[in-house]
KOLKE-906605 format. One record per residue: residue number from 0; residue in one letter; chain; x, y negated, z negated of N, C-alpha, C in turn. Coordinates in nm, 3 decimals. Each point is the difference from the previous one (the first is absolute). Last residue first. Example, Ala and Ser with C-alpha at 12.3 -4.5 7.8 and 13.67 -1.06 7.14 Angstrom:
<nodes>
+-----+------+------+---------+---------+---------+---------+---------+---------+---------+---------+---------+
! pos ! code ! unit !     nxx !     nyy !     nzz !    caxx !    cayy !    cazz !     cxx !     cyy !     czz !
+-----+------+------+---------+---------+---------+---------+---------+---------+---------+---------+---------+
!   1 !    s !    A !   1.285 !   0.225 !  -0.708 !   0.082 !  -0.119 !  -0.006 !  -0.077 !  -0.109 !  -0.073 !
!   0 !    a !    A !   0.029 !   0.572 !   0.007 !  -0.089 !  -0.119 !   0.000 !   0.090 !  -0.120 !   0.000 !
+-----+------+------+---------+---------+---------+---------+---------+---------+---------+---------+---------+
</nodes>
This chain:
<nodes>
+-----+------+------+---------+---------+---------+---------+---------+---------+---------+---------+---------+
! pos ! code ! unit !     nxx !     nyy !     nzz !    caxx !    cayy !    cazz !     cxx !     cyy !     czz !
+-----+------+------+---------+---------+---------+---------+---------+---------+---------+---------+---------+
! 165 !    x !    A ! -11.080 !  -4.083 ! -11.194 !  -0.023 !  -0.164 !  -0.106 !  -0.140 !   0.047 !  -0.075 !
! 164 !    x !    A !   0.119 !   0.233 !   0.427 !   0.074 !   0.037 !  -0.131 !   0.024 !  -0.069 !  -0.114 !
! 163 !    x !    A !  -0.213 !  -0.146 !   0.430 !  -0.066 !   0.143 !  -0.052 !   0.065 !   0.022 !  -0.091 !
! 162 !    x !    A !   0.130 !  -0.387 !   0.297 !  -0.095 !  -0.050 !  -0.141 !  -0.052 !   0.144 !  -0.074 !
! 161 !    x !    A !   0.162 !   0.014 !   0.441 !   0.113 !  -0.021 !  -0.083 !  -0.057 !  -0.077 !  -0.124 !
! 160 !    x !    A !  -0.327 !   0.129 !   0.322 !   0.094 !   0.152 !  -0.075 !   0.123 !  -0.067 !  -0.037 !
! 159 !    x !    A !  -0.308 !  -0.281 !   0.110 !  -0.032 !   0.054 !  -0.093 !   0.068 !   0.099 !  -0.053 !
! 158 !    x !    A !   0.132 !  -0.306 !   0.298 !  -0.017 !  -0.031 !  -0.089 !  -0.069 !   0.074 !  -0.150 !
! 157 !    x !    A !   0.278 !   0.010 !   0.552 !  -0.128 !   0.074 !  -0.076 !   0.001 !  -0.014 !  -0.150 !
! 156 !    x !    A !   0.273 !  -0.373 !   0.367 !  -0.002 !   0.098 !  -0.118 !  -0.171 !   0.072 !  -0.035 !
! 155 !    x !    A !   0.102 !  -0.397 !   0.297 !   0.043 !   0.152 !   0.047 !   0.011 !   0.107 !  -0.080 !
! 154 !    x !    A !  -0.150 !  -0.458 !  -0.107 !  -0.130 !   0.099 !   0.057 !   0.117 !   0.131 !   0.102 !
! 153 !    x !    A !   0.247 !  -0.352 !  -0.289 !  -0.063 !   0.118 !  -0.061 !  -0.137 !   0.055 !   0.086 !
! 152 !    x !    A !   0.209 !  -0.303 !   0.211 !   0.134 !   0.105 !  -0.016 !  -0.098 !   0.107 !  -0.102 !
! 151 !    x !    A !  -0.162 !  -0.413 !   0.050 !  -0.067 !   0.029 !   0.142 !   0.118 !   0.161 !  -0.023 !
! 150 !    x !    A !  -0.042 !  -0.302 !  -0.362 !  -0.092 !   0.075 !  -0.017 !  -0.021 !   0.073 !   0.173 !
! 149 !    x !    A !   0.393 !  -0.257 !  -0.090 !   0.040 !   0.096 !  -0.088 !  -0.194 !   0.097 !  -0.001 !
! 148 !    x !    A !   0.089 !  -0.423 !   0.233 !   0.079 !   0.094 !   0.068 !  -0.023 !   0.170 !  -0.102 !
! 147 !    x !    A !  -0.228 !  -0.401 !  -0.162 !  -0.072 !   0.026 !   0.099 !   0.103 !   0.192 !   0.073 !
! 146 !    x !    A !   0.191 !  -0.269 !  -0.347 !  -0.201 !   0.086 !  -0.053 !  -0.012 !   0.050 !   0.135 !
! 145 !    x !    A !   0.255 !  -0.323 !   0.049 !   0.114 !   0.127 !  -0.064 !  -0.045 !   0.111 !  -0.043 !
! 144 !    x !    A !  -0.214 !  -0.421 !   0.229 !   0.060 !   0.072 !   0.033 !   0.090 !   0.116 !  -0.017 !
! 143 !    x !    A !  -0.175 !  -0.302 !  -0.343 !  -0.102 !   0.072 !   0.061 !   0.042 !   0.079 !   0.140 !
! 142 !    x !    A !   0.279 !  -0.260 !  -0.287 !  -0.014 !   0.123 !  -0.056 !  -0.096 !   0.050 !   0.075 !
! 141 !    x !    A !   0.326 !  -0.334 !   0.258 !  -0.132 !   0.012 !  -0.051 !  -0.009 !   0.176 !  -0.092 !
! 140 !    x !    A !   0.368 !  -0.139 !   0.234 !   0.027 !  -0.101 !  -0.060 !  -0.154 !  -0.015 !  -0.103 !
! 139 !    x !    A !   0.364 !   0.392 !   0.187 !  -0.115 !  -0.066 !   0.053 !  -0.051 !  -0.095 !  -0.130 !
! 138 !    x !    A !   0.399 !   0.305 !  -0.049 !  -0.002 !  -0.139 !   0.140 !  -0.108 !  -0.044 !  -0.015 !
! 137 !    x !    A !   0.002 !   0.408 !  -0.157 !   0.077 !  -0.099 !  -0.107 !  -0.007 !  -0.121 !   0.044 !
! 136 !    x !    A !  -0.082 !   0.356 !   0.293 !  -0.126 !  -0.084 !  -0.127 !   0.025 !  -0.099 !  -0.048 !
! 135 !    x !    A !   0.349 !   0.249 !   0.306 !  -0.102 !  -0.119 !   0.072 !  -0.127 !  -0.047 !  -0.107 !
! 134 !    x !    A !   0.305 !   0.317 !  -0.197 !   0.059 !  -0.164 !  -0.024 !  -0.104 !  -0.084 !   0.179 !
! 133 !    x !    A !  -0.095 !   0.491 !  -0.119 !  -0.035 !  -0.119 !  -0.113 !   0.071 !  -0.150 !  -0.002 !
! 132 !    x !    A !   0.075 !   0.307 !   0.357 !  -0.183 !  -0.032 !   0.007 !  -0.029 !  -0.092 !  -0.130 !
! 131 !    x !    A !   0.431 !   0.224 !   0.093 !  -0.033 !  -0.160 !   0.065 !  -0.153 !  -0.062 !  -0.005 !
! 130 !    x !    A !   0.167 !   0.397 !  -0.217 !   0.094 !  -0.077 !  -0.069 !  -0.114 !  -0.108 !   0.079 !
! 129 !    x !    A !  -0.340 !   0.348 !   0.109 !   0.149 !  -0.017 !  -0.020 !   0.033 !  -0.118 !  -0.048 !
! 128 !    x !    A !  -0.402 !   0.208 !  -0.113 !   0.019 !  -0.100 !   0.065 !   0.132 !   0.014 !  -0.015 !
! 127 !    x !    A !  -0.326 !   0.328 !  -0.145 !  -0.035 !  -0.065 !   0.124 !   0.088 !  -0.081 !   0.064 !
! 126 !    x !    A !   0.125 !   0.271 !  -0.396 !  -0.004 !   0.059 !   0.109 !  -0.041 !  -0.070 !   0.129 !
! 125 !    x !    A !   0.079 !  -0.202 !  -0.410 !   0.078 !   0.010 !   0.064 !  -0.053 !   0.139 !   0.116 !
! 124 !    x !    A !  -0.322 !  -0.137 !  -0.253 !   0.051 !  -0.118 !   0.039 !   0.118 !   0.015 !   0.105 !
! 123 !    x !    A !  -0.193 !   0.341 !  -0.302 !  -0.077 !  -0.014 !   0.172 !   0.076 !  -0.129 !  -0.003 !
! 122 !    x !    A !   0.180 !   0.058 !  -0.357 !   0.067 !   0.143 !   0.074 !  -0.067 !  -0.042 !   0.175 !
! 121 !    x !    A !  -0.185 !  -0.226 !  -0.364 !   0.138 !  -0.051 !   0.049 !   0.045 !   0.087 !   0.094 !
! 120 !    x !    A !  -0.422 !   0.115 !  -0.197 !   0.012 !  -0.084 !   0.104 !   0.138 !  -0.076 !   0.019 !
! 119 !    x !    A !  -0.042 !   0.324 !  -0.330 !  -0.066 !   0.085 !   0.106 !   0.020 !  -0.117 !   0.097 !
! 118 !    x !    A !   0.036 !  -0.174 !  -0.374 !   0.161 !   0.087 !  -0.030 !  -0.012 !   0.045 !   0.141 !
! 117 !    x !    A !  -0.413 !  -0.255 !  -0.196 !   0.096 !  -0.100 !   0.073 !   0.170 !   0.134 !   0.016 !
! 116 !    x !    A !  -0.393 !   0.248 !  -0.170 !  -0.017 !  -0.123 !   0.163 !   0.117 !  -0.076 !   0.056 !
! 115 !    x !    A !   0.040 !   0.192 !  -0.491 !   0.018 !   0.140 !   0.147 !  -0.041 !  -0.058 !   0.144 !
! 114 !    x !    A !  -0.062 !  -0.286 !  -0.388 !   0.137 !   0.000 !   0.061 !   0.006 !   0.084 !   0.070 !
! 113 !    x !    A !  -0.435 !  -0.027 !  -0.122 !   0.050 !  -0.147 !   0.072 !   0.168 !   0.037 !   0.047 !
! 112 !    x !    A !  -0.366 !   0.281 !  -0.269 !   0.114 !   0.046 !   0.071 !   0.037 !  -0.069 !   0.133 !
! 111 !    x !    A !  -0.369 !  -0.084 !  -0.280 !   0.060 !   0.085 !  -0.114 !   0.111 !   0.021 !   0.037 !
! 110 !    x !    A !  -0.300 !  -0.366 !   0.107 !   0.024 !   0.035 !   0.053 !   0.104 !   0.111 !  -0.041 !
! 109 !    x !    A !  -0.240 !  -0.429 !  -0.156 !  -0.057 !   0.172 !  -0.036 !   0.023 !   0.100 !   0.102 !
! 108 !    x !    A !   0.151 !  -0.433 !   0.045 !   0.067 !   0.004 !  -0.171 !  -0.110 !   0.114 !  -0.017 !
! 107 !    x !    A !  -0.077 !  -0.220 !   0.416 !   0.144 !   0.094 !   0.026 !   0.023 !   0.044 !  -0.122 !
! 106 !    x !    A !  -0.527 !  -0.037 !   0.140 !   0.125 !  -0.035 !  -0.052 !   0.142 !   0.014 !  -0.035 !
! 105 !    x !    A !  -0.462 !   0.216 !   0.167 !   0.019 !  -0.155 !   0.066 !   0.089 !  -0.112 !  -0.081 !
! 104 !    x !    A !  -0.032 !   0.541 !   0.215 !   0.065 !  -0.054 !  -0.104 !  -0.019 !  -0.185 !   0.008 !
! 103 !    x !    A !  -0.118 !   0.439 !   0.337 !  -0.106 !  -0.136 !  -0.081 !   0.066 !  -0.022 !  -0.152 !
! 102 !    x !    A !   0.265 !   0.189 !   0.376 !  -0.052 !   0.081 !  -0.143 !  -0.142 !  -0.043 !  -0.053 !
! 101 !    x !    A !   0.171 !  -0.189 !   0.408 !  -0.025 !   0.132 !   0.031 !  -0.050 !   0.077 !  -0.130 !
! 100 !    x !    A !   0.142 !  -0.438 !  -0.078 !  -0.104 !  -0.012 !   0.068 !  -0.027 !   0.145 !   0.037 !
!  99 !    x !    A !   0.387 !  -0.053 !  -0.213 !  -0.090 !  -0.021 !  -0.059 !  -0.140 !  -0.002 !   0.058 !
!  98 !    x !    A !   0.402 !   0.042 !   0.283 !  -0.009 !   0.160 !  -0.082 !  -0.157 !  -0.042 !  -0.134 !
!  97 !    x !    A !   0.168 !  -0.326 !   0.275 !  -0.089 !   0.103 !   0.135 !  -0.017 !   0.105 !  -0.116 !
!  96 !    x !    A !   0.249 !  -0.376 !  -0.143 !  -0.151 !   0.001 !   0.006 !  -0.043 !   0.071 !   0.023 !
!  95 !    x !    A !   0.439 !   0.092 !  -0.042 !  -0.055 !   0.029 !  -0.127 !  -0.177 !  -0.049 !   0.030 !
!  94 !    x !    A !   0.290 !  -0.056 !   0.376 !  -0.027 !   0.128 !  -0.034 !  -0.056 !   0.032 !  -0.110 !
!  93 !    x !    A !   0.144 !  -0.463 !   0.057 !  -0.056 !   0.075 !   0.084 !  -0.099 !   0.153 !  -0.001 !
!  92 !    x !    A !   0.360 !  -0.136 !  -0.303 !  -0.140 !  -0.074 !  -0.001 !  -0.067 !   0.051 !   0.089 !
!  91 !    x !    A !   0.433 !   0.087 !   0.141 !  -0.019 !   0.073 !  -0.134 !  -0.134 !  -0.048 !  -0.020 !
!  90 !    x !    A !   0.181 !  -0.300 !   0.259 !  -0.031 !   0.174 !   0.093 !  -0.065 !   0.065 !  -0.099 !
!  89 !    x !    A !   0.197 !  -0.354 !  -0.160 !  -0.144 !  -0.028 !   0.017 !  -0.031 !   0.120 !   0.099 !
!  88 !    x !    A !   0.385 !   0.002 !  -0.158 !  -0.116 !  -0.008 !  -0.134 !  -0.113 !  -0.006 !   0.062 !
!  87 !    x !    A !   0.399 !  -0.043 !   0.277 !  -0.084 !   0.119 !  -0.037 !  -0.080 !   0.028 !  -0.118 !
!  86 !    x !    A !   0.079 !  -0.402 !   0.146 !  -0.017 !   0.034 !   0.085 !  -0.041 !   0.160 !  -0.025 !
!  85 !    x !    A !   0.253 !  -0.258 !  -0.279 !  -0.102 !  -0.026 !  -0.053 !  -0.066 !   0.084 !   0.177 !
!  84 !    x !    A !   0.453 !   0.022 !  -0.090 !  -0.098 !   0.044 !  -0.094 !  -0.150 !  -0.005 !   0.026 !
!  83 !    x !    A !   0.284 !  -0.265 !   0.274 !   0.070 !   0.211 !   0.018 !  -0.085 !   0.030 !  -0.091 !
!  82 !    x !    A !  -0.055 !  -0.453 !  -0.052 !  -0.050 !   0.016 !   0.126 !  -0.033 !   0.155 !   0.020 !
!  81 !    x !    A !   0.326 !  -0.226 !  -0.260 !  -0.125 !  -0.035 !  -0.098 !  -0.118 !   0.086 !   0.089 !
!  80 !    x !    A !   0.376 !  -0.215 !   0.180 !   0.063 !   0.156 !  -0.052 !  -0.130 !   0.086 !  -0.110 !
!  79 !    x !    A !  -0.036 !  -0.438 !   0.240 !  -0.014 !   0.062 !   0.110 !   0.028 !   0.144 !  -0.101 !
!  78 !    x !    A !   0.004 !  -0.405 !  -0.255 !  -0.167 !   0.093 !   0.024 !   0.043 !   0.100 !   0.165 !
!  77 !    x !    A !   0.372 !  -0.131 !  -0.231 !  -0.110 !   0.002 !  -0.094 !  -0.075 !   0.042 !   0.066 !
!  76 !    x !    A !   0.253 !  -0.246 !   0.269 !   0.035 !   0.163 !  -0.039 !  -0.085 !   0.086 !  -0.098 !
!  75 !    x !    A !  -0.120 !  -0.488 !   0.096 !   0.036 !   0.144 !   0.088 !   0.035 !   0.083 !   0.024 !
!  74 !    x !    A !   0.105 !  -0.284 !  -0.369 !  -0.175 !   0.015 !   0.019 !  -0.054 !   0.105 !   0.131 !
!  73 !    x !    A !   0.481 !  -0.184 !  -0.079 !  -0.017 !   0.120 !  -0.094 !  -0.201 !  -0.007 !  -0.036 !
!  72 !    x !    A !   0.248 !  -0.196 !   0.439 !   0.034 !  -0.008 !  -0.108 !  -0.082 !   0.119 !  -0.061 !
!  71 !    x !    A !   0.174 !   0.045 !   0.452 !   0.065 !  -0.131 !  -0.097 !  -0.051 !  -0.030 !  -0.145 !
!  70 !    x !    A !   0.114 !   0.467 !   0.245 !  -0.129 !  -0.094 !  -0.029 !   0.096 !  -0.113 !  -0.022 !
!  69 !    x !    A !   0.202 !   0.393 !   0.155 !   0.035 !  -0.104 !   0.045 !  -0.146 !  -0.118 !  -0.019 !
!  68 !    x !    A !   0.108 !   0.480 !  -0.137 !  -0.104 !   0.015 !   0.089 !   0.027 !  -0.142 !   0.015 !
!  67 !    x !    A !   0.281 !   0.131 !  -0.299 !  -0.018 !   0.147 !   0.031 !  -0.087 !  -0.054 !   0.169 !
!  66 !    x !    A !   0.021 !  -0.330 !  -0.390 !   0.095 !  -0.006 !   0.045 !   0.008 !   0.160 !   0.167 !
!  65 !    x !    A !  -0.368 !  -0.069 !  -0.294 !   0.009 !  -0.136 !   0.102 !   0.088 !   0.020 !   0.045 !
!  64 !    x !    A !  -0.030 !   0.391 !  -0.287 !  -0.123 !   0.003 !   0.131 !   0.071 !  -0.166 !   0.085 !
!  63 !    x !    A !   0.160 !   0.013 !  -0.431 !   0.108 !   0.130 !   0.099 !  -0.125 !  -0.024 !   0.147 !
!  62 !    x !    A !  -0.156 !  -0.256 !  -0.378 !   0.106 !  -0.028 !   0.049 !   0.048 !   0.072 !   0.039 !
!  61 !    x !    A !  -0.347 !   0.215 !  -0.150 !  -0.060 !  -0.138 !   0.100 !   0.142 !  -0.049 !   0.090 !
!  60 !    x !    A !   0.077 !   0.279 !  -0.371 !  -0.045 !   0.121 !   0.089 !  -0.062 !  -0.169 !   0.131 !
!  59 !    x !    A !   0.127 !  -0.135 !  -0.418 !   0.068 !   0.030 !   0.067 !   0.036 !   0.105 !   0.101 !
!  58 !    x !    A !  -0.358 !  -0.119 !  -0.262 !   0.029 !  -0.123 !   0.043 !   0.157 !   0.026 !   0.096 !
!  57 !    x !    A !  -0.218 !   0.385 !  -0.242 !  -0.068 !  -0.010 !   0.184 !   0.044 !  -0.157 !   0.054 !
!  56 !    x !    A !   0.322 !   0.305 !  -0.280 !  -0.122 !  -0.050 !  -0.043 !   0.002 !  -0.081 !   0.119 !
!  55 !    x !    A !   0.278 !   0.418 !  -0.062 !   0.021 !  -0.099 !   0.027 !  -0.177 !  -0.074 !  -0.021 !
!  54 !    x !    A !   0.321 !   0.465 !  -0.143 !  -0.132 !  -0.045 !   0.039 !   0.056 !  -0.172 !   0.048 !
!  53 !    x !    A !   0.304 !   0.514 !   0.015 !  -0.050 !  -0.152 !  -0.072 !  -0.125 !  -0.018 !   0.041 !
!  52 !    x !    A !   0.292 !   0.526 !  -0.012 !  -0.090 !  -0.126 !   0.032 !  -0.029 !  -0.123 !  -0.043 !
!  51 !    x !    A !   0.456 !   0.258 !   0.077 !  -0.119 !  -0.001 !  -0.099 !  -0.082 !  -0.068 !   0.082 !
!  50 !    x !    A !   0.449 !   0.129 !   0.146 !  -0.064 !   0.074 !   0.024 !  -0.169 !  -0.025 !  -0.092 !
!  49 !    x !    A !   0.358 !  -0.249 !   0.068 !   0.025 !   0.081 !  -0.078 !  -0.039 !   0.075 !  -0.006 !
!  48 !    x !    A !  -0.027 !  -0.373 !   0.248 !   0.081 !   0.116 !   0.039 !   0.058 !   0.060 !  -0.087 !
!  47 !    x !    A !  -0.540 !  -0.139 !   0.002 !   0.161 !  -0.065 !   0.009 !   0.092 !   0.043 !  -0.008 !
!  46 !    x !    A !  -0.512 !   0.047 !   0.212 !   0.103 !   0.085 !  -0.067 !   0.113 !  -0.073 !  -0.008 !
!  45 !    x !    A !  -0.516 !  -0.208 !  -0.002 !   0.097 !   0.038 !   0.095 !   0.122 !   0.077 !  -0.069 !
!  44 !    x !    A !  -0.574 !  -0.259 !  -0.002 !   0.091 !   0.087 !  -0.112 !   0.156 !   0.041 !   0.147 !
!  43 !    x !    A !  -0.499 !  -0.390 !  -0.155 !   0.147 !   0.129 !   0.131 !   0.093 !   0.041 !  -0.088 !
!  42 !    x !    A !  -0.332 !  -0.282 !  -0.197 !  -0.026 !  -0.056 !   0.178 !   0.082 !   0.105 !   0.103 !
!  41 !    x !    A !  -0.262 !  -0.032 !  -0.568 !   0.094 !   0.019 !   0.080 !  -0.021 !  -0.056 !   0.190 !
!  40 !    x !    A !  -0.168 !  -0.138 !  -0.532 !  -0.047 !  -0.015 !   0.141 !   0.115 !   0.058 !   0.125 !
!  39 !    x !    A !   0.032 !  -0.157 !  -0.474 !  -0.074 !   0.140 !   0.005 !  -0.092 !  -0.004 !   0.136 !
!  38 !    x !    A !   0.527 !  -0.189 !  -0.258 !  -0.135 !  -0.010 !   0.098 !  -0.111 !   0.098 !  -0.030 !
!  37 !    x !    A !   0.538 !  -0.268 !  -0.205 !  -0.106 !   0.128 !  -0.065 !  -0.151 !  -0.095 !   0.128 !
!  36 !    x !    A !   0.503 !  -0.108 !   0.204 !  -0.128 !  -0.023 !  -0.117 !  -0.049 !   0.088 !   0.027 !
!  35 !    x !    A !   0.389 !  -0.037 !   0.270 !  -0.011 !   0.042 !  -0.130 !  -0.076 !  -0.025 !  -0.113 !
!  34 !    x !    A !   0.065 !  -0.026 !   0.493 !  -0.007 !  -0.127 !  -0.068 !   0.040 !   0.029 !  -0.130 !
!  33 !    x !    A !   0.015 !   0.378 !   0.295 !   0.070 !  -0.107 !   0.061 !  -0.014 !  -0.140 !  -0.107 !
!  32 !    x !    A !  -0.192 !   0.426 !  -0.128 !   0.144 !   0.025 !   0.024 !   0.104 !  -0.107 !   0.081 !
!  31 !    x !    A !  -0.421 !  -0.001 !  -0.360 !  -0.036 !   0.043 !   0.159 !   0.230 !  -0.024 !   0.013 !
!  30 !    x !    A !  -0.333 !   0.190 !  -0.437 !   0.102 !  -0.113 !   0.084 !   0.021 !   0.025 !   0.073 !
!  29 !    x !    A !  -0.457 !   0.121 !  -0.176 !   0.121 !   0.089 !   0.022 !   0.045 !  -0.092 !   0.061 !
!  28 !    x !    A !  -0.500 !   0.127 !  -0.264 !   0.104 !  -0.152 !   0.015 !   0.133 !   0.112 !   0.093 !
!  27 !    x !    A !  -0.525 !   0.147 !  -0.015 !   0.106 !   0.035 !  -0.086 !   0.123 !  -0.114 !   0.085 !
!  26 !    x !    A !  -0.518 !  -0.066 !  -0.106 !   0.068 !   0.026 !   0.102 !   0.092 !   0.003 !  -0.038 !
!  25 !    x !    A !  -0.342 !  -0.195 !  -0.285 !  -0.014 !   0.173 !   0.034 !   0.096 !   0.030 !   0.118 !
!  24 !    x !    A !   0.036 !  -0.432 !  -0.116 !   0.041 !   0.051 !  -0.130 !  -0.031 !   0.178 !   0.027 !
!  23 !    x !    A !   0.030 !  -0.421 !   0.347 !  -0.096 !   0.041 !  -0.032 !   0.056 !   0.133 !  -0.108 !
!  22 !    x !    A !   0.227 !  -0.293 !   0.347 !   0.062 !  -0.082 !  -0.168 !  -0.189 !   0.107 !  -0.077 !
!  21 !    x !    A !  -0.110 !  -0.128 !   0.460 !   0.132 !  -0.009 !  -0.013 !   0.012 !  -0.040 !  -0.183 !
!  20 !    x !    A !  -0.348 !   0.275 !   0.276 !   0.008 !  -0.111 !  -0.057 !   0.126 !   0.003 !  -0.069 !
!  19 !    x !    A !  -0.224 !   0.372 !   0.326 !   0.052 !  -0.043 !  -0.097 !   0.027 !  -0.156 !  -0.024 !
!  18 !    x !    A !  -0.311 !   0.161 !   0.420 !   0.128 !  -0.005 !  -0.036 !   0.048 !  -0.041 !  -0.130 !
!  17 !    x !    A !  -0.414 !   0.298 !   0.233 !   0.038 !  -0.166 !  -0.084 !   0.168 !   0.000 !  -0.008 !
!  16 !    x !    A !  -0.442 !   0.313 !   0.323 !   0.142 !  -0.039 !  -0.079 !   0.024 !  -0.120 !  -0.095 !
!  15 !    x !    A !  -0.402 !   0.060 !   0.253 !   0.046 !   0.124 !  -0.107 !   0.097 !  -0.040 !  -0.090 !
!  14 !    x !    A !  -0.137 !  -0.282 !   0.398 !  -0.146 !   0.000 !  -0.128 !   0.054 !   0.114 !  -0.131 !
!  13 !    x !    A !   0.269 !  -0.369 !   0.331 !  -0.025 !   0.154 !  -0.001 !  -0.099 !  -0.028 !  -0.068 !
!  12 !    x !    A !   0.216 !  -0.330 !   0.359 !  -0.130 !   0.033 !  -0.151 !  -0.016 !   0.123 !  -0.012 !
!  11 !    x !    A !   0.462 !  -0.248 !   0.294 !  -0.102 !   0.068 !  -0.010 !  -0.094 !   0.017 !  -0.141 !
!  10 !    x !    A !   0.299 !  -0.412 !   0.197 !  -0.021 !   0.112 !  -0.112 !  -0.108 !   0.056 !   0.067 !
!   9 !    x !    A !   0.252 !  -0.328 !   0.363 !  -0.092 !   0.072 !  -0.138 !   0.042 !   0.068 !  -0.058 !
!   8 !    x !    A !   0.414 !  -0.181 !   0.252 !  -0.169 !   0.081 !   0.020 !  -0.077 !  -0.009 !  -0.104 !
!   7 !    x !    A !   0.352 !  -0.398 !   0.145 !   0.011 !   0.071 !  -0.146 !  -0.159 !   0.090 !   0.022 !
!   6 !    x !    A !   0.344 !  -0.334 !   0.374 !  -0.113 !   0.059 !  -0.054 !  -0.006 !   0.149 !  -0.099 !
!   5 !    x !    A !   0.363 !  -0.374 !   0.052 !  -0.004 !   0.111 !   0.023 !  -0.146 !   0.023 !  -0.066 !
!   4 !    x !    A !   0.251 !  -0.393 !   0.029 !  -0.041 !  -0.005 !   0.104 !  -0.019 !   0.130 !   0.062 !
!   3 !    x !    A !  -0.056 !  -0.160 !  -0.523 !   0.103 !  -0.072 !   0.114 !  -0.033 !   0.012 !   0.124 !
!   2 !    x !    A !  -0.397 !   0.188 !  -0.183 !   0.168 !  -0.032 !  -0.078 !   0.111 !   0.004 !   0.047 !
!   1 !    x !    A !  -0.538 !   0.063 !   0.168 !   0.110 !  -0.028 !  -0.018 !   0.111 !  -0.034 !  -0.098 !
!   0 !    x !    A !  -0.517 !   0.233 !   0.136 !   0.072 !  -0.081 !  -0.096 !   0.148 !  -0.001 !   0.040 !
+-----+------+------+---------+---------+---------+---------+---------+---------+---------+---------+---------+
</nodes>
């Protein structure tokens, strides 16, 4: 898909995760420090020279990324910055199948200790793949190649004994 004359990557399909719903009443609101609207979708947080922390909301967490990384427009940045997340979600997934199927758990919502999976597999995430390993993912233009790279990395890992304390 194009816009303007900057190809705009897929969305990756998670099956776990969900991303909050913008303006969603159970998510705690906080004025974002550059636009100054009440959000509940943060995008970054940074120290102002006051030493405090701010938050900044993710519409304007998008606009710093286009400007920051020379997108042209704000759909490509979007889904390229959209990209850093979701990639290791899906690493994260990943691992949550292998851990259900090994459990014979044949559902993720009876899975008693889903977040100790997904907390345990970020950590393996960053151990396998250096800085550059995740932005060559990020890059890739097919989710099934991203499956593909990420399930050929997990046959180096001994799966069971890092699944033993779960």
């Amino acid at each position: 898909m194009r816009k303007g004359s900057e190809k705009v990557i897929p969305a990756i399909v998670l099956k776990y995760y969900k991303t909050p719903k913008k303006n969603d009443s159970s998510m705690p609101f906080f004025k974002c420090a550059w636009c100054l609207e009440l959000r509940n979708r943060t995008g970054g947080g940074f120290i102002d020279n006051k030493g405090k922390t701010q938050q900044i909301c993710e519409t304007c967490a998008i606009w710093q990324y286009r400007e920051d990384n020379n997108f042209k427009t704000i759909d490509a940045a979007e889904a390229r910055r959209r990209r850093i997340f979701d990639v290791g979600y899906l690493f994260n997934e990943s691992v949550l199948d292998i851990y259900l199927n090994k459990q014979s758990i044949a559902n993720f919502y009876y899975c008693q200790n889903a977040d100790d999976v997904f907390i345990k597999a970020s950590q393996l995430y960053n151990d396998l793949f250096s800085k550059e390993d995740k932005i060559r993912l990020e890059d890739m233009w097919s989710q099934k190649d991203i499956e593909s790279e990420i399930n050929k990395r997990l046959l180096s890992v001994d799966l069971d004994r890092f699944f033993s304390d779960l």
